[in-house]
N, CA, C and O atoms as CSV, one atom per row, in Angstrom:
chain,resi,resn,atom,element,x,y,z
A,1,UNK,N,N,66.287,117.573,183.562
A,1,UNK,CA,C,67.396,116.687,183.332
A,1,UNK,C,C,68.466,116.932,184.395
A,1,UNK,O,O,68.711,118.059,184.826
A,2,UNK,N,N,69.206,115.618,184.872
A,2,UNK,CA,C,69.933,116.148,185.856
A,2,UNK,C,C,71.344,116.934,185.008
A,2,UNK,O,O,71.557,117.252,183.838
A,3,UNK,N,N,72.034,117.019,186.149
A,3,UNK,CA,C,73.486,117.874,186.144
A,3,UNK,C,C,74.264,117.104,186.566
A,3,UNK,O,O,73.845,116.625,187.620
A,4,UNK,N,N,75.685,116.536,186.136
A,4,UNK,CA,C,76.468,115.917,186.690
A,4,UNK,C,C,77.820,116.683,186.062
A,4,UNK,O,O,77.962,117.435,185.097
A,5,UNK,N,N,78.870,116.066,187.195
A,5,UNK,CA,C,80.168,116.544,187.031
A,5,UNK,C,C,81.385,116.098,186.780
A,5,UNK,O,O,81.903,115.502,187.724
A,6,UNK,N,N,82.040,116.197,185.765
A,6,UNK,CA,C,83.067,115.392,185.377
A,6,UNK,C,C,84.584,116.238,185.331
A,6,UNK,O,O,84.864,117.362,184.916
A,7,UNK,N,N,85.315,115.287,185.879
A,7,UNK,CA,C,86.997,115.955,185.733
A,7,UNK,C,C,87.916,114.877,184.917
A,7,UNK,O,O,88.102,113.663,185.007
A,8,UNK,N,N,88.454,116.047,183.981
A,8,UNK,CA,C,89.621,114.937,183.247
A,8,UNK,C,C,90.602,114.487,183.726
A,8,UNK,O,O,91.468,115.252,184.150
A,9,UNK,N,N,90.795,112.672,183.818
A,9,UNK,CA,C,91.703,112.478,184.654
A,9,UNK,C,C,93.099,113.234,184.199
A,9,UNK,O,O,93.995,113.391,185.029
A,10,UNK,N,N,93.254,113.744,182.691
A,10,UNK,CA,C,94.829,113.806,182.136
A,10,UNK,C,C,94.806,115.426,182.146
A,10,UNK,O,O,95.958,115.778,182.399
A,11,UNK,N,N,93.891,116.668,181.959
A,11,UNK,CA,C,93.855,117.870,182.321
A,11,UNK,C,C,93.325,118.166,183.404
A,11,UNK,O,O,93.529,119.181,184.069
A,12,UNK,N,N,92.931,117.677,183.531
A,12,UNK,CA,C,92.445,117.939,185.416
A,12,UNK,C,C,91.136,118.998,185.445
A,12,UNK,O,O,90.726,119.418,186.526
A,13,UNK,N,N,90.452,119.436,184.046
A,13,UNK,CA,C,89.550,120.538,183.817
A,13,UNK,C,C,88.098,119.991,184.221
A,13,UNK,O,O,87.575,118.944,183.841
A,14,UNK,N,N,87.764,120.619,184.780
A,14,UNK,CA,C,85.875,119.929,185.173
A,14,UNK,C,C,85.448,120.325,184.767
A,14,UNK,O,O,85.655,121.538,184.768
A,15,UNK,N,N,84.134,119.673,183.778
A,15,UNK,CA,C,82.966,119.870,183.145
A,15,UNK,C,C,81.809,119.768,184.300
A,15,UNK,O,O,81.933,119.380,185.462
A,16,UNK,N,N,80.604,120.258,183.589
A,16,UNK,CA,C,79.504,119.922,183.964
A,16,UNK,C,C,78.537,119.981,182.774
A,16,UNK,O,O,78.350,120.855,181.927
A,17,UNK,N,N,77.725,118.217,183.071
A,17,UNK,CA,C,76.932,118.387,181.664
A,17,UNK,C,C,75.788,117.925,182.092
A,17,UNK,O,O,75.798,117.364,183.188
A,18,UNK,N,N,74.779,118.014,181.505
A,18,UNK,CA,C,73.316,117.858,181.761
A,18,UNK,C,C,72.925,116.525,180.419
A,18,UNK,O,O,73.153,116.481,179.210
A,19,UNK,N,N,72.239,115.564,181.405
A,19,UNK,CA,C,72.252,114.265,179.958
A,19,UNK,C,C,70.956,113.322,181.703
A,19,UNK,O,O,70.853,113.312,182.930
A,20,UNK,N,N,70.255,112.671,180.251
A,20,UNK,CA,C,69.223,111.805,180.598
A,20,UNK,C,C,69.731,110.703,181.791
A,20,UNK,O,O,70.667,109.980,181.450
A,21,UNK,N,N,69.258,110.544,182.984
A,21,UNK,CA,C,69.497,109.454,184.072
A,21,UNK,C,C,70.229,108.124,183.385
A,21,UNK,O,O,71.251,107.589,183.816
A,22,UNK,N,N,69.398,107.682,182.110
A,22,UNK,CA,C,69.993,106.412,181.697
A,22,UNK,C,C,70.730,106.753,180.755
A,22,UNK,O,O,71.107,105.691,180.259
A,23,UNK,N,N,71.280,107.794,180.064
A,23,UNK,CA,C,71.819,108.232,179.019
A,23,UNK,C,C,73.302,107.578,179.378
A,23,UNK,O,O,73.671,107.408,180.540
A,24,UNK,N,N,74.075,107.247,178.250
A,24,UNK,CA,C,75.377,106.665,178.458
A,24,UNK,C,C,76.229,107.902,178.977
A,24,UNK,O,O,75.668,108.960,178.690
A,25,UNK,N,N,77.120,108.024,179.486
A,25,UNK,CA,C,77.639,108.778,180.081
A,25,UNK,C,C,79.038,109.496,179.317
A,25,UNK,O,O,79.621,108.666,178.620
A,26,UNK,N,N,79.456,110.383,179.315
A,26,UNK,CA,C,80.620,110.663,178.367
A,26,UNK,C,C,82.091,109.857,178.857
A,26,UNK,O,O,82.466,109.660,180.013
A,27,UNK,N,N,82.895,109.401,177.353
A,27,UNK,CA,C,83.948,108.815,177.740
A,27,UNK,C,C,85.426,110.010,178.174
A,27,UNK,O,O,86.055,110.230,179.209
A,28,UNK,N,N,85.477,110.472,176.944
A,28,UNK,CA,C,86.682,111.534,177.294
A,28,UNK,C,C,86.649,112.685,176.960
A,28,UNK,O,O,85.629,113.028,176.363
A,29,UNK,N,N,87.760,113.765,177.207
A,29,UNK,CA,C,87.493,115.418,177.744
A,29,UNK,C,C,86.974,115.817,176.348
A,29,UNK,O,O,87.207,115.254,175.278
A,30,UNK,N,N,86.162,116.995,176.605
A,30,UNK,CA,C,85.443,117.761,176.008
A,30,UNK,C,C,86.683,118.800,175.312
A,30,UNK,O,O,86.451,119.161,174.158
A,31,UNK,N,N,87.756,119.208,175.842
A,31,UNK,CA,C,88.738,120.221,175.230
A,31,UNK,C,C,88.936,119.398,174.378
A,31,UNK,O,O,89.152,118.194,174.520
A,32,UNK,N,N,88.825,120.443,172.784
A,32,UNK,CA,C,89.749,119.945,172.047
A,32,UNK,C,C,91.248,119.258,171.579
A,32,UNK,O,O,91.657,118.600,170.623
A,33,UNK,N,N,91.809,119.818,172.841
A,33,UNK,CA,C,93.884,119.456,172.841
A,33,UNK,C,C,93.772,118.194,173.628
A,33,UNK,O,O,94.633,117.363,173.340
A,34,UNK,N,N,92.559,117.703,174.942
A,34,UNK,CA,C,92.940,116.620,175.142
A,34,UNK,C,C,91.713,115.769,174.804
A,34,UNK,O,O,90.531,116.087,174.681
A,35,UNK,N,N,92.481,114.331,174.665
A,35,UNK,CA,C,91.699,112.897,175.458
A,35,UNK,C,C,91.913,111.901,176.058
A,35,UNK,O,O,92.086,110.698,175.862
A,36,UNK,N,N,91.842,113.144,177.420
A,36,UNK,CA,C,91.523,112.113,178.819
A,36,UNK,C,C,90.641,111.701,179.066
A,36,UNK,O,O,89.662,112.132,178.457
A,37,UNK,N,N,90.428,110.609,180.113
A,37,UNK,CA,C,89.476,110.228,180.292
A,37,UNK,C,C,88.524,110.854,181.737
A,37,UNK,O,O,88.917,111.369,182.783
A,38,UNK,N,N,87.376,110.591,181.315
A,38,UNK,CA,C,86.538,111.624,182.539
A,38,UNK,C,C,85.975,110.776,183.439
A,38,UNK,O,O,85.222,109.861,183.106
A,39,UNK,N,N,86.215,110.961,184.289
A,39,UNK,CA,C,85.206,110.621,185.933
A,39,UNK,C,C,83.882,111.078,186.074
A,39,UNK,O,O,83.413,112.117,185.609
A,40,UNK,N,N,83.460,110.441,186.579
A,40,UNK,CA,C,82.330,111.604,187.397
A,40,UNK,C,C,82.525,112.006,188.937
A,40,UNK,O,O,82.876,111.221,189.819
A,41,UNK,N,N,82.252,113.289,189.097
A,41,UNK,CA,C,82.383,113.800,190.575
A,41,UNK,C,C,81.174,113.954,191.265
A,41,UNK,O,O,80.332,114.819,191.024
A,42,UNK,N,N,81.090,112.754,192.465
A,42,UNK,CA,C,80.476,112.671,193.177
A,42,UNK,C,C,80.034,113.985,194.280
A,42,UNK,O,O,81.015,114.613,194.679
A,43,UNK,N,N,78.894,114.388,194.726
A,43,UNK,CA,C,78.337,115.555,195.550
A,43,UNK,C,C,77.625,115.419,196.150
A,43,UNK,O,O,76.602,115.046,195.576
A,44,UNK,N,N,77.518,115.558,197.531
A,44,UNK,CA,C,76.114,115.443,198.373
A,44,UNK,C,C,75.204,116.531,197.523
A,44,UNK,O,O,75.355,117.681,197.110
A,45,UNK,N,N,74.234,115.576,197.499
A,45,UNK,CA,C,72.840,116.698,197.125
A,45,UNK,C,C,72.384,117.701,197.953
A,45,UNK,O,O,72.398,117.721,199.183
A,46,UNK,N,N,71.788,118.923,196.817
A,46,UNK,CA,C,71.242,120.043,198.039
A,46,UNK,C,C,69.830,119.232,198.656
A,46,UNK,O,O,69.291,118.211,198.229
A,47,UNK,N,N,69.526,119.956,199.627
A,47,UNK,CA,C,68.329,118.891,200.239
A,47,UNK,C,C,68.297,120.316,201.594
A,47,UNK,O,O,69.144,120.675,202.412
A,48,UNK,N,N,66.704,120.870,201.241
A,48,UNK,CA,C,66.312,121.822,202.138
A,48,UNK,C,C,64.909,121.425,202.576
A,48,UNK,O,O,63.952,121.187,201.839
A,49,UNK,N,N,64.971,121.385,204.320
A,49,UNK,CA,C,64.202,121.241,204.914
A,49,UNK,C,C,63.002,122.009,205.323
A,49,UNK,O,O,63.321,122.523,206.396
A,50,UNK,N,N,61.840,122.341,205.042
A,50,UNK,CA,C,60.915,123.451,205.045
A,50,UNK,C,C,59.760,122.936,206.187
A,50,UNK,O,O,59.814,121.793,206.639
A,51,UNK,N,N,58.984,123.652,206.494
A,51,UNK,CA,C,57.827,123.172,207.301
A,51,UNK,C,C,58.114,122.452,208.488
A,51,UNK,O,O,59.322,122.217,208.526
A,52,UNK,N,N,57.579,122.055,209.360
A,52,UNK,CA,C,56.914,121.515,210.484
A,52,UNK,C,C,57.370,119.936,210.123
A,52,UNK,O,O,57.277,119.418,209.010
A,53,UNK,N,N,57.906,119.277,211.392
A,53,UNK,CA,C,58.184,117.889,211.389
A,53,UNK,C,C,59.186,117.281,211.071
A,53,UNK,O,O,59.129,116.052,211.072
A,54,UNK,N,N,60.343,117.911,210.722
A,54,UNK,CA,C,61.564,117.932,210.730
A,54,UNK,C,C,62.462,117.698,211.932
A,54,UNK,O,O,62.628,118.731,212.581
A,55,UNK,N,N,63.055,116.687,212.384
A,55,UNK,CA,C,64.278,116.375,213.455
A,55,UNK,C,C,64.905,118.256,213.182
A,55,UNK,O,O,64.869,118.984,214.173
A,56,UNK,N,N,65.163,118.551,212.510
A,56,UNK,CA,C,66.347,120.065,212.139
A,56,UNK,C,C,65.700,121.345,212.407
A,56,UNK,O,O,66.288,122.359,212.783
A,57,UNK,N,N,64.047,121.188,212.119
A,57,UNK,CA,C,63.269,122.640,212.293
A,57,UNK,C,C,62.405,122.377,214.052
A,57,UNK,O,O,61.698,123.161,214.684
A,58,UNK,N,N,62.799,121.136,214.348
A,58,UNK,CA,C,61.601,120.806,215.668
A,58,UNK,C,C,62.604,120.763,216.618
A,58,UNK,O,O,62.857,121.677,217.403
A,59,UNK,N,N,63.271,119.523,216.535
A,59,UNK,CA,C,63.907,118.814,217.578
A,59,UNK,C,C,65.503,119.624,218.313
A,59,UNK,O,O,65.975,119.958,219.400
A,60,UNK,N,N,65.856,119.617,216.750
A,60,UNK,CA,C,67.486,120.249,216.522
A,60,UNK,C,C,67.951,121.173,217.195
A,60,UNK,O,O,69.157,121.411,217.266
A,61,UNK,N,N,67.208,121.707,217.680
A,61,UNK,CA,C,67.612,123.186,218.378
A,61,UNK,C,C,66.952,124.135,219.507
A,61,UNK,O,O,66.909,125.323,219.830
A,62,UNK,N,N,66.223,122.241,220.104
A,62,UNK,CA,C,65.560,123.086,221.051
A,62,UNK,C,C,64.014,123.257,221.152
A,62,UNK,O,O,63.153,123.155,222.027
A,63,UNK,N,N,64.083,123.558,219.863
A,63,UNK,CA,C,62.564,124.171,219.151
A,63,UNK,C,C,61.170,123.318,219.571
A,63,UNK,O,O,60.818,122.823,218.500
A,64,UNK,N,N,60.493,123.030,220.296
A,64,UNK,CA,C,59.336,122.345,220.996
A,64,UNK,C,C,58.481,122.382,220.109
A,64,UNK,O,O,57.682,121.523,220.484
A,65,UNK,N,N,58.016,122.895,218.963
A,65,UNK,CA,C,57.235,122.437,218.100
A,65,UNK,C,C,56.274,124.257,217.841
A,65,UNK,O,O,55.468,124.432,216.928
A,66,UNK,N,N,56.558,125.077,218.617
A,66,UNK,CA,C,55.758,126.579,219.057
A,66,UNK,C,C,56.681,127.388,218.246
A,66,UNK,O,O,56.368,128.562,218.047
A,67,UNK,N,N,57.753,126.936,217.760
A,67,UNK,CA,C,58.785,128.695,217.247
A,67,UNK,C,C,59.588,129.140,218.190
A,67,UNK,O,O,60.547,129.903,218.084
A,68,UNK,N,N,58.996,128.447,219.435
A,68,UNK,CA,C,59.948,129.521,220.281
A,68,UNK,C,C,60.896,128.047,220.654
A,68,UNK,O,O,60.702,126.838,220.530
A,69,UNK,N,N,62.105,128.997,221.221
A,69,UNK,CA,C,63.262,127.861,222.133
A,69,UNK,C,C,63.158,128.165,223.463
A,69,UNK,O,O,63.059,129.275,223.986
A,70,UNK,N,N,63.202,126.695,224.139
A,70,UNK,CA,C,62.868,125.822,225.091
A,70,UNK,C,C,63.810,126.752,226.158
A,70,UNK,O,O,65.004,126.816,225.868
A,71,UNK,N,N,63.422,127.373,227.199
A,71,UNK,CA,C,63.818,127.727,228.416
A,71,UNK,C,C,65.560,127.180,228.834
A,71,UNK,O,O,65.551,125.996,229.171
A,72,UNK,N,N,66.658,127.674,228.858
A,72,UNK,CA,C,67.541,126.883,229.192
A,72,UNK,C,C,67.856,126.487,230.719
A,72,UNK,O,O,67.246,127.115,231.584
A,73,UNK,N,N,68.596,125.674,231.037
A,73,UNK,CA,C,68.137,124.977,232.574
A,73,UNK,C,C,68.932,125.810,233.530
A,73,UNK,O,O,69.086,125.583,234.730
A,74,UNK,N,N,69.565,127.110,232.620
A,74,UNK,CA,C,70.228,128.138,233.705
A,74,UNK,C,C,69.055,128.996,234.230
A,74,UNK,O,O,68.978,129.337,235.411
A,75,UNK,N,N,67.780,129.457,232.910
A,75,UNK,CA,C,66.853,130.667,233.535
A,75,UNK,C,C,65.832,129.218,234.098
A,75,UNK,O,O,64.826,129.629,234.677
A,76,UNK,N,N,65.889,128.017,234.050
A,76,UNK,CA,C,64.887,127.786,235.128
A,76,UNK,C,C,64.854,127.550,236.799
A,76,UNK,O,O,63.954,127.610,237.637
A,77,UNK,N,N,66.762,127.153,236.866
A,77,UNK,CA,C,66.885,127.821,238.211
A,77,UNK,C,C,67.128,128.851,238.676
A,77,UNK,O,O,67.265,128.817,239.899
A,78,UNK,N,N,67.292,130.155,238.038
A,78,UNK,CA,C,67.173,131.066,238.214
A,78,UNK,C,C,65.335,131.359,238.676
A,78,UNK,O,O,65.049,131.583,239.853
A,79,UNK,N,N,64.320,131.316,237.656
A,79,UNK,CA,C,63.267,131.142,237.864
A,79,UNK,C,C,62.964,130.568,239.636
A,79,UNK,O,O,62.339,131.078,240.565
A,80,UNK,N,N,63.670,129.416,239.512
A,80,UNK,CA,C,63.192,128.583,240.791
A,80,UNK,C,C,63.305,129.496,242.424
A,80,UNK,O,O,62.585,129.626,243.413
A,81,UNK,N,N,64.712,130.005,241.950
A,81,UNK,CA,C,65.308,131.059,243.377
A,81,UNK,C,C,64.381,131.748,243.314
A,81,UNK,O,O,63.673,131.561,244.304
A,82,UNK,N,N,63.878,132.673,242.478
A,82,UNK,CA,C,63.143,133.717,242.579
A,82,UNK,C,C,61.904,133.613,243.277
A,82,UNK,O,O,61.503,134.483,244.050
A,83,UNK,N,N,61.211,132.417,242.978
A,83,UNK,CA,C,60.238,132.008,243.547
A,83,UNK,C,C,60.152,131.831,245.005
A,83,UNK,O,O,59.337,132.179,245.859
A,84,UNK,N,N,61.266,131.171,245.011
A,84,UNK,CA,C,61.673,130.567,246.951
A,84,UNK,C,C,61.778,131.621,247.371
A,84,UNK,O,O,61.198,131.779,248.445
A,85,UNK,N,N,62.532,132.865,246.795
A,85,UNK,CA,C,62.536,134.196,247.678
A,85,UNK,C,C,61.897,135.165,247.388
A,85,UNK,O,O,62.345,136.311,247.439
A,86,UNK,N,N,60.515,134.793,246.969
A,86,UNK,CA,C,59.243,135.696,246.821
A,86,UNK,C,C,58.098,134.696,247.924
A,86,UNK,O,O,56.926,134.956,248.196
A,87,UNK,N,N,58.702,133.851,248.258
A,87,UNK,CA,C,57.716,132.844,249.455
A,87,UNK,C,C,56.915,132.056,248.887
A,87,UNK,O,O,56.004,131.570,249.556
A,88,UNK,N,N,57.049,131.756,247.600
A,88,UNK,CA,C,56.050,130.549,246.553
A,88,UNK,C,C,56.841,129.250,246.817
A,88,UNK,O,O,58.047,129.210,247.062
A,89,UNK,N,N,55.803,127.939,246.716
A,89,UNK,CA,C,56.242,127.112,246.868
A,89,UNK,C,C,57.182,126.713,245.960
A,89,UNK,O,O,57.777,125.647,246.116
């Protein structure tokens, strides 16, 4: 069942209650001393990315698809000098 979150507009106290997707939703605060009326508080969802094929685990950082990160374009001219002054093309 999900979890959702509610704040009283007139105590300002946040709940969190667990109730069916289509279930009617609660009207006012759960404290006994008030009844305000409750909102719901909106939240980006958690959302974790695992495995292979991901823009965030592949792309995001470099990552070429091996685990390892991609050479940066300082050690490949570095690389390059070294070469020219070891006599490689």
């Amino acid at each position: 069942m999900p979890t959702y979150d509610y704040r009283c507009e007139k105590c300002g106290q946040v709940f969190e209650m667990s109730h069916a997707f289509d279930a009617k939703a609660p009207d006012t605060c759960c404290d006994e001393n008030c009844d305000g009326t409750l909102r719901r508080i909106f939240s980006p969802p958690t959302i974790i990315f695992k495995g292979s094929g991901w823009h965030v685990n592949d792309y995001g950082r470099g990552n070429n698809g091996t685990g390892k990160r991609s050479p940066s374009p300082e050690s490949k001219v570095e690389k390059a000098k070294e070469k020219i002054e070891a006599g490689g093309d």
